[in-house]
C-alpha positions in Angstrom: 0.0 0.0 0.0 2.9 2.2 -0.3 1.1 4.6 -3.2 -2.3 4.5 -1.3 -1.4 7.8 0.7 -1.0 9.9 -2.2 -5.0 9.1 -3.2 -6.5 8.2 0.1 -5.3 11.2 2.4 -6.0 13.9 -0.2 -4.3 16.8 2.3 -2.5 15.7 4.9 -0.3 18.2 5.9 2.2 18.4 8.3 0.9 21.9 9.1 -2.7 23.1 9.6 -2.4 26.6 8.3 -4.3 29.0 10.4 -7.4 30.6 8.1 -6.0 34.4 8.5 -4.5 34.9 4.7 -6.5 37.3 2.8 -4.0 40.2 2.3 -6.7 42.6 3.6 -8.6 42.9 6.8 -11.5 45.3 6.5 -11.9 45.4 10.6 -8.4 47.1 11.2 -7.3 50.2 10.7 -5.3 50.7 7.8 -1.7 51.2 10.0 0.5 48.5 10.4 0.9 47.2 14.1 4.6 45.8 15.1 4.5 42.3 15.2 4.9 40.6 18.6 8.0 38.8 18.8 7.8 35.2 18.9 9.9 33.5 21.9 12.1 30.7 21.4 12.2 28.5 24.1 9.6 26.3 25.4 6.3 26.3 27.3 4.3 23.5 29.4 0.5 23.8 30.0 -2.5 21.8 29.6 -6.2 22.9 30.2 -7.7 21.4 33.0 -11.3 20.1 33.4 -13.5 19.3 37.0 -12.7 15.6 37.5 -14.8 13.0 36.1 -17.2 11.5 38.8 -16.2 7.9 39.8 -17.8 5.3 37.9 -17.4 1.8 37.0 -15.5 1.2 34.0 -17.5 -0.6 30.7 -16.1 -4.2 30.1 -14.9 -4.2 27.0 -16.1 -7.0 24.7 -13.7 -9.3 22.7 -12.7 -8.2 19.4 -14.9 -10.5 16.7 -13.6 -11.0 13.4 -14.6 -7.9 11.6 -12.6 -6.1 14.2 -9.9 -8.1 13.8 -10.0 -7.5 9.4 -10.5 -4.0 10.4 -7.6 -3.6 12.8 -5.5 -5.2 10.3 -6.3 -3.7 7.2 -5.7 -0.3 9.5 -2.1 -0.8 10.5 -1.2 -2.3 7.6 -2.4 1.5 5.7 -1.1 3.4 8.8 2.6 1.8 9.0 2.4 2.2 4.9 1.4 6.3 5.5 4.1 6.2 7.8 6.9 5.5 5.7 5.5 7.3 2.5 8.3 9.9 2.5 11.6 10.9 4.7 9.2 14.0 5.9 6.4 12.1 7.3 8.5 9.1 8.8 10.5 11.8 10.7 7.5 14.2 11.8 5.7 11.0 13.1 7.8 8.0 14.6 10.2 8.9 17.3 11.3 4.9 18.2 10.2 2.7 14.5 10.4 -0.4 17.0 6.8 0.7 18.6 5.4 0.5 15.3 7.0 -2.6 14.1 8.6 -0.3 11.0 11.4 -1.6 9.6 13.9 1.3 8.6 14.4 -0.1 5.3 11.4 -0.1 3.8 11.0 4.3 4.9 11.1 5.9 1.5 13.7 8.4 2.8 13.2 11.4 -0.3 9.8 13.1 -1.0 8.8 10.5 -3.2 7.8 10.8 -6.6 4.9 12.0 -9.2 4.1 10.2 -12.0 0.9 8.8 -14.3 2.3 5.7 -13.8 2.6 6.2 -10.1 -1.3 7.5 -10.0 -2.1 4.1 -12.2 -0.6 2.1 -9.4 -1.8 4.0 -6.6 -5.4 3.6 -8.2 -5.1 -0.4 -8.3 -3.7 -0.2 -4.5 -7.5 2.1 -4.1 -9.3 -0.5 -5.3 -7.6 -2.8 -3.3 -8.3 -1.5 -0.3 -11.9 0.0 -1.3 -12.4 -3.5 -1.9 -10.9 -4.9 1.5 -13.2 -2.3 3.3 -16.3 -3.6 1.9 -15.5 -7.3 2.7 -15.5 -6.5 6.4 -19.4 -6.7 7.8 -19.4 -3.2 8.5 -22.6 -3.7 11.1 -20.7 -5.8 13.3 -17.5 -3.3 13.7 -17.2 -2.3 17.3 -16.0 1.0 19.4 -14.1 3.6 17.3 -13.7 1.4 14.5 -16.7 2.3 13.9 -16.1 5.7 12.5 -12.8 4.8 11.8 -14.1 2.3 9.2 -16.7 5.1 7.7 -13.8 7.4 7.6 -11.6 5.2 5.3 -15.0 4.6 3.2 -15.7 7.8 2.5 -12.0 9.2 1.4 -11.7 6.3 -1.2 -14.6 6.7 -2.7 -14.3 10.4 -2.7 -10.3 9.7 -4.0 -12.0 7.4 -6.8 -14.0 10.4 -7.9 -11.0 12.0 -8.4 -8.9 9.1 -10.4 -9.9 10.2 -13.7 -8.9 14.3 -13.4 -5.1 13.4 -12.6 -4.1 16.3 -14.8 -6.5 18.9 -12.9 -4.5 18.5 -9.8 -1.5 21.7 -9.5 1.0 21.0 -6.9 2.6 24.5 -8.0 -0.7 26.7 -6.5 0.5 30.1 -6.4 -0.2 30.1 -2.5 1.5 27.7 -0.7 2.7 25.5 -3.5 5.0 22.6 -3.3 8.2 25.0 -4.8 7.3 27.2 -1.7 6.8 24.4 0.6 9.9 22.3 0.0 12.5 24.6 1.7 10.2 25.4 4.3 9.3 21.8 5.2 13.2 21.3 5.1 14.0 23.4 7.7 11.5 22.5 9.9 13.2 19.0 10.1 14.6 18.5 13.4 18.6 17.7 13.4 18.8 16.0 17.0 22.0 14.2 16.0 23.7 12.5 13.3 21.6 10.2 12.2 19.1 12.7 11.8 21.7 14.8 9.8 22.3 11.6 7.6 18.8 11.6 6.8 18.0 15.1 6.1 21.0 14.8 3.6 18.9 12.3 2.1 15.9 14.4 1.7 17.8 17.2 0.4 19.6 15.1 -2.2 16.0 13.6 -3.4 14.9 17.3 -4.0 15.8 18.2 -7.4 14.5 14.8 -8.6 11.3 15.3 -7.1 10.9 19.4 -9.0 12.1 17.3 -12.0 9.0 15.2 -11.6 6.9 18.5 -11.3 8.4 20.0 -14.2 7.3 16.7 -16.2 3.9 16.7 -15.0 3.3 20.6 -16.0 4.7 20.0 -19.4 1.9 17.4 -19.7 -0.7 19.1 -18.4 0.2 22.1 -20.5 0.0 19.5 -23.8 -3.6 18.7 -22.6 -4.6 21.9 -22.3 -4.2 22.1 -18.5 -1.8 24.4 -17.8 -2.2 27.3 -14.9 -3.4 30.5 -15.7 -1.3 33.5 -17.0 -1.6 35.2 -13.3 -0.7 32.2 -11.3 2.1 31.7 -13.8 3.8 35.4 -13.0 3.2 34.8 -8.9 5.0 30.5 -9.2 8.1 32.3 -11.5 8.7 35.1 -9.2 8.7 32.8 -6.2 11.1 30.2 -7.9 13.6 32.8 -9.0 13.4 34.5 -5.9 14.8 31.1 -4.1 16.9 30.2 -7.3 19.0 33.7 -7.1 20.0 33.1 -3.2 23.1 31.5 -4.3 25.7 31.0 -1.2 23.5 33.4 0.9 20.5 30.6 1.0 18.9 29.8 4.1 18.9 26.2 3.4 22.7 26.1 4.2 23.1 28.1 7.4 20.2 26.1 8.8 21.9 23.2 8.4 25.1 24.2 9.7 23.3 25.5 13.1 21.9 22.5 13.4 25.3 20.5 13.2 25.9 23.1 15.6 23.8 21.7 18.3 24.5 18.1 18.0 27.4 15.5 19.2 29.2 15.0 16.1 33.0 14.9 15.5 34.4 18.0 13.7 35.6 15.9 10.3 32.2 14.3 10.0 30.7 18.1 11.2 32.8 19.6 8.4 32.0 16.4 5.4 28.0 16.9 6.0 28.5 20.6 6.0 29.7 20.4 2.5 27.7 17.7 1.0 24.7 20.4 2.1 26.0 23.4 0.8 27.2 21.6 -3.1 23.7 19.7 -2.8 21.7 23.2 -2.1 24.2 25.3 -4.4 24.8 22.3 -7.5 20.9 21.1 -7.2 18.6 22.4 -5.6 19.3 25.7 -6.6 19.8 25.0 -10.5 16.6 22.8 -10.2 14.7 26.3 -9.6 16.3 27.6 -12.3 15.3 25.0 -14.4 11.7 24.6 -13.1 11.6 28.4 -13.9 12.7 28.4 -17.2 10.7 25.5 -18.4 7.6 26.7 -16.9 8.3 30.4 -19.0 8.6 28.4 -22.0 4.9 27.4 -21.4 3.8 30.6 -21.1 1.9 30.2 -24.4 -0.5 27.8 -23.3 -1.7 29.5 -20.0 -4.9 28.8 -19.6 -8.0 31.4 -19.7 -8.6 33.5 -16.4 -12.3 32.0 -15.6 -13.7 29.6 -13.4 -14.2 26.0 -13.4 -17.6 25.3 -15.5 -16.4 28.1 -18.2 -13.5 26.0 -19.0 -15.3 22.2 -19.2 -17.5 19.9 -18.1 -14.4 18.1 -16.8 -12.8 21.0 -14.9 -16.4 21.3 -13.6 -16.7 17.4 -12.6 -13.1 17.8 -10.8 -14.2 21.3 -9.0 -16.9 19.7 -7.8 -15.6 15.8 -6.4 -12.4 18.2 -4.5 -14.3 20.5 -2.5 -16.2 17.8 -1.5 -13.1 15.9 -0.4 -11.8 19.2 1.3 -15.5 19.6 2.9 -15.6 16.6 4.6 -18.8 15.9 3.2 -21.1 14.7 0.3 -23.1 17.6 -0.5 -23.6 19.1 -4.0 -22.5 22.7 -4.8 -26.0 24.0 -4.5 -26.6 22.7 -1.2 -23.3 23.7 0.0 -24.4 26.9 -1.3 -27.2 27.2 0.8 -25.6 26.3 4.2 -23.0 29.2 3.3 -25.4 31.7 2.6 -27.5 30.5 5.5 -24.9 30.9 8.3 -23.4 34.3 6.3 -27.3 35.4 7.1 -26.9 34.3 10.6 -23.7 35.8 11.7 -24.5 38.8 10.0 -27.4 39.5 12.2 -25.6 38.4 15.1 -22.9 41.2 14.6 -25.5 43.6 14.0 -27.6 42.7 17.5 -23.9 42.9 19.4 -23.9 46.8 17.6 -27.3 47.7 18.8 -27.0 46.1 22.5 -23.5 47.0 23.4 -22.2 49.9 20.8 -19.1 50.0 22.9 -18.1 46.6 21.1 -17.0 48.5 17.9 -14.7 50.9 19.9 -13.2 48.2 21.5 -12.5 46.4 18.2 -10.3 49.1 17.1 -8.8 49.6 20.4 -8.2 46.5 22.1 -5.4 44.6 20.8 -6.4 40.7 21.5 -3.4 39.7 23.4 -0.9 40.1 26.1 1.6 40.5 24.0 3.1 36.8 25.1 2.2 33.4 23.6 3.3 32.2 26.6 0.6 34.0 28.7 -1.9 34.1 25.9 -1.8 30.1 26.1 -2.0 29.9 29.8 -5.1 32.5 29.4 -6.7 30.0 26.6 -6.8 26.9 28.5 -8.1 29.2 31.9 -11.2 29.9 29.4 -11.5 26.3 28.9 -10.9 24.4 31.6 -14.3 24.0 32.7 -16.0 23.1 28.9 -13.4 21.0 27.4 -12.3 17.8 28.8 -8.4 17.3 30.1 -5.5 16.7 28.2 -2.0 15.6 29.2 0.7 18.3 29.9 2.1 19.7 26.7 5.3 21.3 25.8 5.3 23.9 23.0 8.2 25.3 21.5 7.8 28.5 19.7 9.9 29.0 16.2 10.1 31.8 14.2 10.2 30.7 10.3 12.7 32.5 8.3 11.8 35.8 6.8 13.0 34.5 3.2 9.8 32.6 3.5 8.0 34.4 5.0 6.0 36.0 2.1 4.5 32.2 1.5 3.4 31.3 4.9 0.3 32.0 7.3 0.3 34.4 10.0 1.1 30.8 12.4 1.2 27.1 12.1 1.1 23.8 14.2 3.5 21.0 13.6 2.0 18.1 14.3 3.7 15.7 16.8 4.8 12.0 16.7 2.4 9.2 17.4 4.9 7.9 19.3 6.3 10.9 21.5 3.0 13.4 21.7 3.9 15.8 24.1 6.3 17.6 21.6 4.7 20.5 20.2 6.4 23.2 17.5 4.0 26.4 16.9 5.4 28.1 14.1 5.4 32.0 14.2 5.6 33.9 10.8 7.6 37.2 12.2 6.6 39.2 9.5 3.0 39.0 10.4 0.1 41.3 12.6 0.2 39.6 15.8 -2.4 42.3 17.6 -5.0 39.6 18.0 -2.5 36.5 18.4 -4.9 35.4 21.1 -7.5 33.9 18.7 -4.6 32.6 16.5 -3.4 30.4 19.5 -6.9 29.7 19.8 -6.8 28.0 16.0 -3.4 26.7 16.5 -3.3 25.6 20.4 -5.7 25.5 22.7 -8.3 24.5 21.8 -7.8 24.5 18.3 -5.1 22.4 16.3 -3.0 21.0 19.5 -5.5 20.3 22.0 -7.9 18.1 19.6 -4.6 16.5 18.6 -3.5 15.4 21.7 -7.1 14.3 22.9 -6.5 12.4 20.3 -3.5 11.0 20.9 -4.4 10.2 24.9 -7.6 8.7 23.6 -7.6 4.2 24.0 -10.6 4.1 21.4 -9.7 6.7 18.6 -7.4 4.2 16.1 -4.6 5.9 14.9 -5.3 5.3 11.2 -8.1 7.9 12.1 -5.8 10.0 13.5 -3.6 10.5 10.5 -6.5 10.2 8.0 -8.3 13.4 9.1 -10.0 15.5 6.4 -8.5 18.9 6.5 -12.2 20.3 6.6 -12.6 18.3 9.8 -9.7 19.7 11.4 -10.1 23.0 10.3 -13.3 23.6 10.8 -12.8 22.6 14.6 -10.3 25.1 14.7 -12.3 28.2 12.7 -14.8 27.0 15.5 -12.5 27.4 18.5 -11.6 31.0 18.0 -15.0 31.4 18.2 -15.5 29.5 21.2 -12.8 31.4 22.8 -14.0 34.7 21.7 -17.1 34.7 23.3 -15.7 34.2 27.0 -12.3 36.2 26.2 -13.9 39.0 29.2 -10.2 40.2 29.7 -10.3 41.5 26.3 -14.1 42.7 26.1 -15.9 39.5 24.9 -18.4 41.2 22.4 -15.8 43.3 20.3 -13.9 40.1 20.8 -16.8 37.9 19.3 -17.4 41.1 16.8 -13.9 40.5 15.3 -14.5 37.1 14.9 -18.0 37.4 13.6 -16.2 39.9 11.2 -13.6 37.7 10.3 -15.3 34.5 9.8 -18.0 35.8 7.5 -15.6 38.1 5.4 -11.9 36.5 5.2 -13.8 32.6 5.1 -17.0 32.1 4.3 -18.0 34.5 1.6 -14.5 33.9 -0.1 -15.3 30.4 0.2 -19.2 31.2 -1.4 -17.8 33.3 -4.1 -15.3 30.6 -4.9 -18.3 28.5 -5.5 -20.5 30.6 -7.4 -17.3 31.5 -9.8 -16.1 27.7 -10.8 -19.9 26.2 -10.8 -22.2 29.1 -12.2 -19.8 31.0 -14.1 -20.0 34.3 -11.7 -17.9 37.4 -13.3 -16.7 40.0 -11.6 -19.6 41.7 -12.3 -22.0 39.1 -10.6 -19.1 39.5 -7.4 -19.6 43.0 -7.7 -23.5 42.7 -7.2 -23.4 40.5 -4.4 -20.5 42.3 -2.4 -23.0 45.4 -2.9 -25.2 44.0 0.1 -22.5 44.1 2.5 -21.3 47.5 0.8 -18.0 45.9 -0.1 -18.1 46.5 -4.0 -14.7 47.7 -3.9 -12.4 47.0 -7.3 -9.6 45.3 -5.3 -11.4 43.6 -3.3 -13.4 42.1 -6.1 -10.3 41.5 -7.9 -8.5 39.5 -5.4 -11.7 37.5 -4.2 -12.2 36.4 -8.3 -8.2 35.9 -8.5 -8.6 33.8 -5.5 -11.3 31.6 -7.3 -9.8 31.1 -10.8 -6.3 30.5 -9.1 -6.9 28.4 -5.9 -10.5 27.9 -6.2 -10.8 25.1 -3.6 -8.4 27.1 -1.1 -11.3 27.9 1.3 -13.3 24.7 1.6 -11.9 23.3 4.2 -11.8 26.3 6.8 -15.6 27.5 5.5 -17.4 24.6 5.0 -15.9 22.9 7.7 -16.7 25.7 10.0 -20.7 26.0 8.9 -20.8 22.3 9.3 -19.1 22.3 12.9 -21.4 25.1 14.1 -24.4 22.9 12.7 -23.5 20.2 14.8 -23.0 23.0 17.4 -26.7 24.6 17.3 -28.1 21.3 17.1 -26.6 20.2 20.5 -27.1 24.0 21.5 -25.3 23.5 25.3 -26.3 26.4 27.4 -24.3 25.7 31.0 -20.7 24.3 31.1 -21.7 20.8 32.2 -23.5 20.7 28.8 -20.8 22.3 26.8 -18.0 20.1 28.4 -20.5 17.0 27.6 -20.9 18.0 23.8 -17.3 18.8 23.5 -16.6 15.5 24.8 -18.9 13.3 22.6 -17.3 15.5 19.0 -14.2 14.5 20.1 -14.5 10.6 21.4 -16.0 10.2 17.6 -12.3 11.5 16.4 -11.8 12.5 12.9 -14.6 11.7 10.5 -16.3 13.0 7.6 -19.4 15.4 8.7 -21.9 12.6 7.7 -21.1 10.8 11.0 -21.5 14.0 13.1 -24.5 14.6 11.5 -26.1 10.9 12.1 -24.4 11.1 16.1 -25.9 14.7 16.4 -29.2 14.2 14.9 -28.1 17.0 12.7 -30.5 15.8 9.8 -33.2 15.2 11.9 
């Protein structure tokens, strides 16, 4: 099953990207605020929650044998996800004995991109589609329950998706695979020499792996595929931009602090040293270069500025199967469309009632900066506001990195790194320093407590959630829990003046998210032009030029870019309502039956929450 991951887990990420990226944010004034310095260092804390009255614990039954086919099939696709790549195998297993891995078969480079490789990967789908469905899904048992419906649902929506290989665009002009590379490379932690040994490996494997990319956009290009003129200009300036570092590149002092900081003797110090810097300056480098030049030379077949059903019933067909991957859920555009609108409605009015009963919530939103200044204290605040709604966690230590400012144009305002499976406690939040940090409290919110970190370490504590679930959750599932617990923070942030607190999120949700995320939809399934954007941006008084510009370049260039924080927001706050907990005993008990379900496609929220009801 070594291909399956590149179908089954359409976008697992090693980072959950917080959802604060539009390059404008109508609630500020137009000055630009200092950014708060990020510490290095690290930080322990965990929410706490009232203890759990004493109870006798449920027997648990024997596994039967759909269990057993289940728990089998599942660690078989979890060791194989694993060892896809030296990345993943890294991030994830700290000891490879407590998984049973055996070093040799870890693909130690970023593995490769082919049509052949997608042709084998699709027989490896149906494999395992077919495994899945031989298992009497009725008589599965605990959380291999949802587990099971979990797997189900991302191969079928990943068999949607076989036939539009050439739709697919690793180079996205935000956050593309020639902006990721270097930055995933330096976020790979040199504790000694092995781990020096290996990251040489990765490096090495990196010009192969943009010589793959290169390949696959000169095919797409002969098909008709290519990217669009715009998102051409914005991929070229970024490759050139790394390609004319030269001897200066950050690649190669990184590497040389981190020999630094290990045990290493000074000859072996000074051979990796140099392997690095020809591999960075001879490859890498040149490979940039390259990739530049070849995608220039393609210029020519750029394809038309316009949304997904102006350009094909094809285009359309793919549009349509990916956001529903990135969703989490199997709804049709239209009825995606509703739920949007629905909950833009809804929040709209609930910003305007906050206006009329407190007006003092719109001075505070210009005037209250939503932090302390600290991550340190801002995370020790967050898990104070939780600690009586949210169930416990394990203590947690979080180290605080800067990312380098070369990158820094291409990255979020903040990022979690997910920890091992086998060593959870370690937590990286990564800090872009170029970035407003004057409400850095709700961005811990997404990224810590109790977004991004705390469900992952529930997760991780949790005896019932299967780890094949863990490392198979839709992005729209994760993200949408996060979105979700800014909000929940907002509205008990009384330090900071909870109603322009839950005013700026309000604000931000419905503006920077969901009606991107609306427009997005409207554009690639109805043909929207900027005109149609225009009309609709009127009711909000937002028909601004730029602002209409960017929101249509945002849909033509990345149109599925918003799915997973929007939808999976309006579908979280669905299950939400329809729990609708009024006291903290009935918060903490609807926090704690989301979570035990672990990650899953909306579908079994729905069915759990009697969301369809």
């Amino acid at each position: 099953m070594k291909k399956t991951i590149a179908v089954i887990v359409l976008i697992l990420m090693l980072v959950n990207l917080t959802g604060c990226i539009l390059p404008f944010r109508s609630h500020k004034n137009d000055h630009t605020e200092s950014p708060t310095k990020a510490p290095t260092g690290e930080q322990t804390l965990a929410p706490t929650a009232p203890p759990a009255p004493d109870a006798t614990p449920t027997p648990v039954p024997p596994k039967i044998d759909a269990d057993l086919a289940f728990d089998e099939l599942a660690n078989e696709l979890f060791v194989s996800m694993l060892t896809e790549n030296g990345l993943l195998y890294h991030q994830y297993v700290a000891d490879p004995g407590s998984f049973g891995i055996d070093e040799s078969d870890v693909e130690r480079g970023w593995g490769s991109l082919s049509y052949e490789g997608h042709l084998e990967s699709l027989k490896e789908l149906e494999d395992l589609k077919s495994r899945l469905l031989a298992i009497d899904a009725s008589k599965l048992t605990g959380g291999n329950v949802a587990a099971y419906k979990l797997l189900l649902f991302l191969s079928e929506r990943s068999a949607s998706l076989a036939d539009y290989y050439y739709y697919s665009e690793p180079l996205k002009p935000f956050n593309g695979d020639h902006t990721a590379i270097p930055l995933m490379l330096v976020l790979y932690e040199i504790a000694n020499e092995e781990d020096a040994l290996n990251y040489l490996l990765l490096l090495e494997s990196t010009d192969d792996y943009l010589a793959d990319i290169e390949k696959f956009e000169i095919e797409k290009a002969d098909r008709g595929l290519f990217m669009t003129e715009n998102a051409l200009n914005q991929v070229l300036e970024s490759c050139r931009s790394f390609a004319s570092t030269g001897s200066s590149c950050f690649l190669i002092d990184y590497f040389d602090d981190a020999l630094d900081k290990i045990d290493i003797a000074a000859d072996k110090k000074a051979e990796l040293s140099q392997k690095s810097k020809d591999c960075v300056l001879n490859d890498i480098l040149p490979a940039y270069t390259h990739l530049a030049e070849t995608l220039e030379s393609l210029r020519s077949k750029t394809s038309p500025f316009v949304g997904a059903k102006q350009r094909g019933s094809e285009a359309l067909d793919y549009f349509v199967n990916r956001i529903k991957a990135d969703a989490a859920v199997d709804e049709t555009p239209e009825q995606m469309a509703e739920v949007l609108n629905s909950t833009i409605e809804e929040l709209t009015m609930a910003m305007m009632m906050l206006v009329v009963t407190d007006p003092d919530a719109i001075t505070g939103l210009y005037d209250v900066k939503f932090t302390s200044g600290d991550p340190n204290k801002d995370n020790a605040y967050l898990c104070e506001i939780i600690k009586d709604i949210y169930p416990s966690i394990p203590d947690q230590t979080i180290s605080f990195v800067d990312i380098p400012n070369a990158i820094a144009g291409d990255f979020s305002p903040a990022a979690y790194l997910l920890s091992a499976y086998d060593n959870p406690k370690r937590n990286i939040v990564l800090f872009n320093p170029t970035a407003d940090q004057s409400d850095l409290l709700f961005t811990l919110a997404h990224e810590c407590f109790p977004g991004h970190l705390y469900q992952t370490q529930y997760f991780r504590a949790s005896e019932t959630i299967p780890k094949i679930q863990q490392i198979s959750a839709p992005s729209g599932y994760s993200e949408g829990w996060a979105v979700f617990s800014e909000l929940m923070v907002a509205e008990r942030a009384e330090k900071y003046n909870a109603n322009a607190a839950l005013l700026s999120q309000y604000n931000g949700i419905i503006y920077n998210k969901l009606i991107p995320c609306y427009i997005s939809l409207k554009v690639n399934t109805e043909g929207w032009t900027k005109d149609n954007i225009s009309n609709y941006l009127a009711n909000y008084g937002l028909d601004v030029e730029a602002l209409i510009d960017i929101l249509y370049e945002y849909a033509v260039d990345v149109p599925t870019y918003f799915f997973d924080y929007a939808m999976g927001f309006v579908n979280t706050y669905r299950v939400y309502k329809k729990a609708a907990p009024e006291t903290d005993a009935e918060y903490l008990e609807f926090i704690t039956k989301y979570l035990e379900l672990g990650p899953c496609n909306f579908e079994v929220l729905f069915e759990a929450f009697g969301v369809a009801d």
